[in-house]
C-alpha positions in Angstrom: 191.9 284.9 230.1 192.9 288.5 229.9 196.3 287.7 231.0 196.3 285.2 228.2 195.3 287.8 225.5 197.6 289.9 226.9 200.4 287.7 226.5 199.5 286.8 222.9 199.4 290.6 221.8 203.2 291.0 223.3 204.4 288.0 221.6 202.4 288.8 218.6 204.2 292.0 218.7 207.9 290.7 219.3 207.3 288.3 216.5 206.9 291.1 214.2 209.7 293.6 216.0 211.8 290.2 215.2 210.7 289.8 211.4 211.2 293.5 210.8 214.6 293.0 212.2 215.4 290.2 210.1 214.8 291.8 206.9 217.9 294.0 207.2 221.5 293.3 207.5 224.6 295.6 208.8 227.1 295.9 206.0 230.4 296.9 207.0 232.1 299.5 205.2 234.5 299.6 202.9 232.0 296.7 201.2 234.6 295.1 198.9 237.7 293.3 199.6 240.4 295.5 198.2 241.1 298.9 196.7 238.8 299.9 194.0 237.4 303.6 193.2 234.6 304.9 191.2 231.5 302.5 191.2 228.7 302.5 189.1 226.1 299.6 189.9 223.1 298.4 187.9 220.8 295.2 188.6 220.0 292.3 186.7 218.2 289.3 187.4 218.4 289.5 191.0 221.9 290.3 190.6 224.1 293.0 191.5 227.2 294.3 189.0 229.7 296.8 190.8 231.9 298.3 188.2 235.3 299.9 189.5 238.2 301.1 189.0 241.4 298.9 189.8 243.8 301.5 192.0 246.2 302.1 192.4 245.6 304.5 189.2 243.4 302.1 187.3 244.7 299.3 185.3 245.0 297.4 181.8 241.4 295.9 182.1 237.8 296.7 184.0 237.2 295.1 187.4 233.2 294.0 187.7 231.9 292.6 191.5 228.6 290.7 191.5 226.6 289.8 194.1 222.9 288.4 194.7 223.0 289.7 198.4 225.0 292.8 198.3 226.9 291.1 201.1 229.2 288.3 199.5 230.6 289.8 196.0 232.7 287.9 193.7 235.4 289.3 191.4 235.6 289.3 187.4 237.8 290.9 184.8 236.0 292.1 182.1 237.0 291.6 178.4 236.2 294.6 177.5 237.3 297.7 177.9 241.4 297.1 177.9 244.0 299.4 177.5 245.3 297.7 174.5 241.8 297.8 172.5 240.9 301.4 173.9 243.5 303.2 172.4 244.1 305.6 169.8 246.4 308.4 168.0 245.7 311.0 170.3 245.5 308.8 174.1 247.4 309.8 176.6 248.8 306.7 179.4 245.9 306.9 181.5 244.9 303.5 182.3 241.1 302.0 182.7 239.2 304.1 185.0 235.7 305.8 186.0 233.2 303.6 184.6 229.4 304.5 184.0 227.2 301.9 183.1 222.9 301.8 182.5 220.7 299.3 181.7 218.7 300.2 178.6 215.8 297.9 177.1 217.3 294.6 176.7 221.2 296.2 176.2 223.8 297.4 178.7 226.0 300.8 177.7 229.2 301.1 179.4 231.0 304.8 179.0 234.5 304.4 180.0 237.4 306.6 180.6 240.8 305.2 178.9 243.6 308.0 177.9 241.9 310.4 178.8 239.2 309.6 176.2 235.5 308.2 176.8 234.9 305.2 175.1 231.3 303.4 174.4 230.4 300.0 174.5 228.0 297.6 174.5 226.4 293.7 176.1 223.7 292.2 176.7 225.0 290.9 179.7 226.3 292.7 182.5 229.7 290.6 182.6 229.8 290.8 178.5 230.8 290.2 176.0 230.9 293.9 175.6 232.2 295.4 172.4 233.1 299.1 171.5 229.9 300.5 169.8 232.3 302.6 167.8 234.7 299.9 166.2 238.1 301.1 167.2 237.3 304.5 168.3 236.3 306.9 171.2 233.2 308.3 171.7 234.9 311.4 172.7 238.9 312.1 171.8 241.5 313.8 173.7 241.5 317.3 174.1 244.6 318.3 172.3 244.6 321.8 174.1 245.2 320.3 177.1 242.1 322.4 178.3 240.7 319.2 180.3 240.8 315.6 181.0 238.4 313.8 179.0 237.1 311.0 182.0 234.1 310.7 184.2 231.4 310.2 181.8 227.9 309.4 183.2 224.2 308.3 181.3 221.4 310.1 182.7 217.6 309.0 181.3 215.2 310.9 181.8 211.3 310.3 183.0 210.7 310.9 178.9 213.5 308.3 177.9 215.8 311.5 176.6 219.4 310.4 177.3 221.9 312.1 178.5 225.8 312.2 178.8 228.4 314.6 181.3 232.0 314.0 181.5 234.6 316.4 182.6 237.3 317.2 184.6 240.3 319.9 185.0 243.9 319.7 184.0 246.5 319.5 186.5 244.1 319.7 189.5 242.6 322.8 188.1 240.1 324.3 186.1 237.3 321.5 186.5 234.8 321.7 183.2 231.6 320.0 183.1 229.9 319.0 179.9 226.5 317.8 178.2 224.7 316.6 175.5 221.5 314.7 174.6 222.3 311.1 172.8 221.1 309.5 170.1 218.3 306.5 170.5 222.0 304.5 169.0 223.5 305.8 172.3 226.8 306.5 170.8 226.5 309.4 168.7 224.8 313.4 170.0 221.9 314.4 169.6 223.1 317.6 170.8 226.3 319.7 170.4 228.0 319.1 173.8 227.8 322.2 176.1 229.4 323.5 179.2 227.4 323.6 182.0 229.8 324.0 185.0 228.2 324.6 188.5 230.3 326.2 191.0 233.3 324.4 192.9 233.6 321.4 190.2 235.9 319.4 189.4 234.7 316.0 187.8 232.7 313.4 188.5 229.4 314.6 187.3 226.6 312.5 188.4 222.9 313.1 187.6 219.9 312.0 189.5 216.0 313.6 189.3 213.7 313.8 192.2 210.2 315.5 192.4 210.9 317.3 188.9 214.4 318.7 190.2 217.3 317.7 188.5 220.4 317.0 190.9 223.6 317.4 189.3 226.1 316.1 191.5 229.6 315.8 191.5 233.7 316.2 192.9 235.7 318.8 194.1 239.3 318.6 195.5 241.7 315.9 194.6 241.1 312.3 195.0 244.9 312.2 196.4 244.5 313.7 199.8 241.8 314.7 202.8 240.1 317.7 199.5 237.8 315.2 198.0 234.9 315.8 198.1 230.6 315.3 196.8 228.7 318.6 195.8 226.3 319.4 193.8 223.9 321.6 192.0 219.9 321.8 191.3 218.2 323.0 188.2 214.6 322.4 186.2 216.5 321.3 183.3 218.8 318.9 182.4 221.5 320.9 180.7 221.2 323.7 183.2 221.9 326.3 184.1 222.5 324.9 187.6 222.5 326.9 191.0 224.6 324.9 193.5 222.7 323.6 196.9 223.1 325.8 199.9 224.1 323.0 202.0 226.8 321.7 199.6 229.0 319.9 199.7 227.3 317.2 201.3 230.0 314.6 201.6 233.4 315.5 203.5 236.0 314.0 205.3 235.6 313.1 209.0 238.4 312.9 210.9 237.1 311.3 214.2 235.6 309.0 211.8 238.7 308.3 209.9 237.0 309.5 206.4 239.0 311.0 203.9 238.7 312.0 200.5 235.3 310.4 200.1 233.5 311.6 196.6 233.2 309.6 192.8 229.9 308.4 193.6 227.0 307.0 192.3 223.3 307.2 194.0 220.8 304.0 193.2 217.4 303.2 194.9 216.8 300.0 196.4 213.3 298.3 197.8 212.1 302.3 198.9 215.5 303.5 199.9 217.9 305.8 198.4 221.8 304.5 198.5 225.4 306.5 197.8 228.1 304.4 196.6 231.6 306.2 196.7 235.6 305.3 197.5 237.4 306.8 200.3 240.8 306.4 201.2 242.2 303.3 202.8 243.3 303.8 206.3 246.1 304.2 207.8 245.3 307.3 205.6 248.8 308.6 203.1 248.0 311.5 200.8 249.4 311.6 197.8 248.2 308.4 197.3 244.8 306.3 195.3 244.5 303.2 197.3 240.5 303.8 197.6 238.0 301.4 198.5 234.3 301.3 197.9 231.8 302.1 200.7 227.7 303.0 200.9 225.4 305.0 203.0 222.4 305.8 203.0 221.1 309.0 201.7 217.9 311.5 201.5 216.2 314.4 200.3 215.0 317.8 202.0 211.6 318.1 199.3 211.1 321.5 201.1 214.1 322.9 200.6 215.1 320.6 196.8 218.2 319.7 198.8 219.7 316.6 199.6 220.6 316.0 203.2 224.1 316.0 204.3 225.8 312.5 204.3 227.6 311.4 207.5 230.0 308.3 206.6 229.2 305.4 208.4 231.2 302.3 209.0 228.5 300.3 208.9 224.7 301.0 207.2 221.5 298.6 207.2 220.7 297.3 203.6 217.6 294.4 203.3 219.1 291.1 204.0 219.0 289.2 200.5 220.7 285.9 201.6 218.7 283.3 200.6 220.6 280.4 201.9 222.4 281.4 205.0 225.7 279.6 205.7 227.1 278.5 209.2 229.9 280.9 209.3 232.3 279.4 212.6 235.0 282.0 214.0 237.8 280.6 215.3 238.2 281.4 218.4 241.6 283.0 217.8 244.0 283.7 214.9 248.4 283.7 215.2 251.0 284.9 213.0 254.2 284.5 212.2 255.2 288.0 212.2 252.8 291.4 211.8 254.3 293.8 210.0 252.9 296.7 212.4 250.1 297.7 214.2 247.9 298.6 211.2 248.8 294.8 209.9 247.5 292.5 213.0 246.7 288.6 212.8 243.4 289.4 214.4 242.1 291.9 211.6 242.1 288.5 209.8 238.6 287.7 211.2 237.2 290.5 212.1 234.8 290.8 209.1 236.6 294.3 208.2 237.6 295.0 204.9 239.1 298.4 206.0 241.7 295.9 208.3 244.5 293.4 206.9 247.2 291.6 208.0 250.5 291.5 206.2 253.9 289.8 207.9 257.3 291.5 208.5 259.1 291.8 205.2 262.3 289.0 206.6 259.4 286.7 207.5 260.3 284.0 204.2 257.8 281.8 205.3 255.3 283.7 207.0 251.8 282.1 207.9 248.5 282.5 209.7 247.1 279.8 212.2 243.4 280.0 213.4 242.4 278.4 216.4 239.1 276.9 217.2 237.4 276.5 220.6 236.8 272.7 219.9 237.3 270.3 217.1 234.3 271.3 214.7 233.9 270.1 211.0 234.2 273.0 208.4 233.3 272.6 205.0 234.8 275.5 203.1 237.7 278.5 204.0 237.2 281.7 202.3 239.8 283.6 202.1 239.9 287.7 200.8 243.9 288.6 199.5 244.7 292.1 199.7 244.8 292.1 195.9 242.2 289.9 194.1 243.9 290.1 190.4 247.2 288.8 191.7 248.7 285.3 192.5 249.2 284.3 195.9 251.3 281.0 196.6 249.9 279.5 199.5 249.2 275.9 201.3 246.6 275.0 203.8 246.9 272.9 206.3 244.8 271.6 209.0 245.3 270.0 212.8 243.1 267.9 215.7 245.9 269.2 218.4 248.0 272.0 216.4 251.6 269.6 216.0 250.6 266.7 213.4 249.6 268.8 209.7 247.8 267.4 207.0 247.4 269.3 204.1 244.1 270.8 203.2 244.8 272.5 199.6 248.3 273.4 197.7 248.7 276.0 196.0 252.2 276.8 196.5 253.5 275.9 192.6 250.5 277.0 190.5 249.0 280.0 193.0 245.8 280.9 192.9 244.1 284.4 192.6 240.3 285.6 193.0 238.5 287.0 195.7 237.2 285.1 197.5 239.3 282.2 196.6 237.1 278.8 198.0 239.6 276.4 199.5 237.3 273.0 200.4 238.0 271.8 203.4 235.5 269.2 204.7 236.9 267.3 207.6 236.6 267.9 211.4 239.8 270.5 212.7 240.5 272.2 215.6 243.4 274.5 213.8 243.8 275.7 210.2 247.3 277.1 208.8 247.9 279.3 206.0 251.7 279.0 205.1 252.4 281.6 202.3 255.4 281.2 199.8 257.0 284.5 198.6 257.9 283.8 194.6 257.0 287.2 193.2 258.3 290.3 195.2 255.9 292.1 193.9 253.2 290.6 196.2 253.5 290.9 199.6 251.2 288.1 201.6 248.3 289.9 203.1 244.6 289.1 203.7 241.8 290.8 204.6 239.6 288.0 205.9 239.4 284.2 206.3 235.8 283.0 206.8 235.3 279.4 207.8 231.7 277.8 206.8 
């Protein structure tokens, strides 16, 4: 009988070691499917919305992610704000980039950087419409003096629902200014006259959280074109200073044996007890000069004895609750072929490996190149996902599918039309043992590459 007790407390205990392990998931950094810099997240309706910038150096429209799982996002193009409707006398070319966006009572407030100008708008959805809360005008014009970039705005509200806006940046990778003021209940118009409130070693970026009555003001240093990024930041009783930079800072650096660099532009949410760090880093293999970032998370915490927050170790992967509600059969084929790999950083096999740091891409004489994956026996497969390097451009592609890899029947065609997206859903549903991906070059401006093919 004791035995028997015995047996039921371990298995009682394993049950719960097993639910516990359940409720989290390993997400695999970078999280999205591309190159995209600057996130700001907010929540709605059981819903994730990941703003970011389109790199390389932003582009003519916003780029949103949503996800209910924080494991599966999809793309969108926002209709506001564009460079064509965010533009005025004074804006210089500087694309979409560096958006900042808080939920509010029943509204959303997006504060944008376009021309080096912050722009204002407004939805009551997270995808939109949004609309400039100041007709055709910036919240914030250029600086004519050429004394700073006008970018990186970020809302702060406060335990007392006082808002607050900091944007800044230097000129020429120098001189970094910070600046503040207290909004309006309209959110587009100070309360305040804006003041400089520069902490040591910043640059831009400026990101404010609170935590036991401190005020964290957090930020970049170093330029977001080489190994120098980096996350700081500052600690004060106040909100608009004056701010005494951490004695641990900066927090977030590069790590070579990791293959980090230039991680920083961040933004710090909580989620179900945890606190998260959303930033870009660069793409790997790792080019300075360049912006081809992509968006990764880790998890972060506080030193209350010391009103620090701990230093941040990237990780390439970080446990987050597992959300999935309806879990999918995902099959992986057993093995993936090419055509051509255009080198050793561009493998077939990164194709499947569930890593959106990885991607393969053929040989530039390959005209026709394609990708075949191989399964270990004929199985049935509903629906092939697959992740392009580039979500917001057209790919020209066919898929085709075997029983014994010599007689082809075609699957979907997209080789007049193309199709863009991320992920693009290409139904399958019949029984296969191999599926092709033949890729048709018509624009020589995009080069075939994927990510990731996922098979459900």
């Amino acid at each position: 009988m004791k035995k028997f007790q015995i047996l039921l407390i371990i298995a009682g205990l394993f049950a719960c070691c097993q639910t516990k392990d359940d409720k989290y998931v390993e997400l695999q950094n970078p999280i999205l499917p591309g190159y995209f810099a600057d996130p700001s997240i907010v929540e709605h309706e059981g819903t994730f919305y990941m703003y970011a910038t389109v790199d390389p150096w932003g582009a003519e429209y916003l780029s949103c992610w949503s996800s209910d799982d924080f494991q599966n996002w999809t793309f969108h193009k926002l209709d506001w704000p564009t460079k064509e409707a965010c533009t005025s006398p004074l804006s210089g070319s500087s694309m979409v980039w560096a958006p900042a966006v808080i939920k509010k009572d029943d509204a959303f407030y997006m504060y944008v950087s376009v021309g080096s100008e912050i722009w204002a708008g407004k939805a009551y959805h997270p995808l939109g419409p949004w609309h400039n809360m100041l007709d055709d005008k910036p919240m914030i014009p250029f600086d004519t003096t050429r004394f700073y970039h006008v970018i990186d705005a970020d809302a702060f509200v406060d335990d007392d629902g006082r808002i607050y806006l900091y944007w800044g940046s230097g000129w020429n990778w120098i001189n970094g200014r910070c600046f503040a003021a207290e909004l309006n209940e309209d959110m587009k118009s100070f309360k305040t006259e804006p003041i400089d409130i520069t902490p040591t070693h910043f640059f831009e970026a400026a990101h404010m959280i609170k935590h036991n009555g401190k005020y964290y003001l957090t930020y970049s240093e170093g330029k977001t074109i080489d190994e120098t990024y980096e996350v700081r930041y500052a600690v004060s009783d106040n909100p608009l200073g004056p701010f005494t930079e951490g004695e641990n800072s900066p927090i977030l650096t590069k790590n070579e044996s990791l293959e980090v660099y230039g991680p920083g532009h961040h933004t710090f949410f909580a989620f179900e007890g945890k606190n998260y760090i959303l930033y870009h880093r660069h793409r790997l293999p790792f080019v300075t000069g360049t912006a081809f970032r992509q968006t990764c998370i880790n998890e972060f915490f506080f030193d209350d004895e010391k009103s620090q927050i701990k230093t941040i170790i990237p990780v390439h992967t970080q446990k987050f609750p597992n959300l999935v509600k309806n879990q999918r059969k995902y099959i992986k084929p057993q093995s993936i072929a090419a055509s051509s790999e255009l080198n050793a950083h561009k493998l077939a096999g990164t194709a499947i490996d569930n890593n959106f740091g990885t991607r393969w891409e053929p040989a530039p004489d390959d005209v026709t190149p394609f990708l075949t994956a191989a399964f270990k026996n004929i199985v049935f497969i509903n629906t092939m996902e697959i992740r392009f390097e580039y979500p917001e451009k057209n790919y020209y592609v066919k898929i085709e599918a075997s029983l014994t890899g010599n007689d082809w029947e075609m699957v979907a065609d997209y080789a007049t039309d193309g199709i863009s997206g991320s992920p693009v859903l290409v139904p399958v549903n019949k029984e296969i043992k191999y599926i092709r991906s033949v890729f048709y070059i018509k624009d020589a401006d995009v080069k075939p590459s994927v990510w990731d093919l996922f098979f459900y």
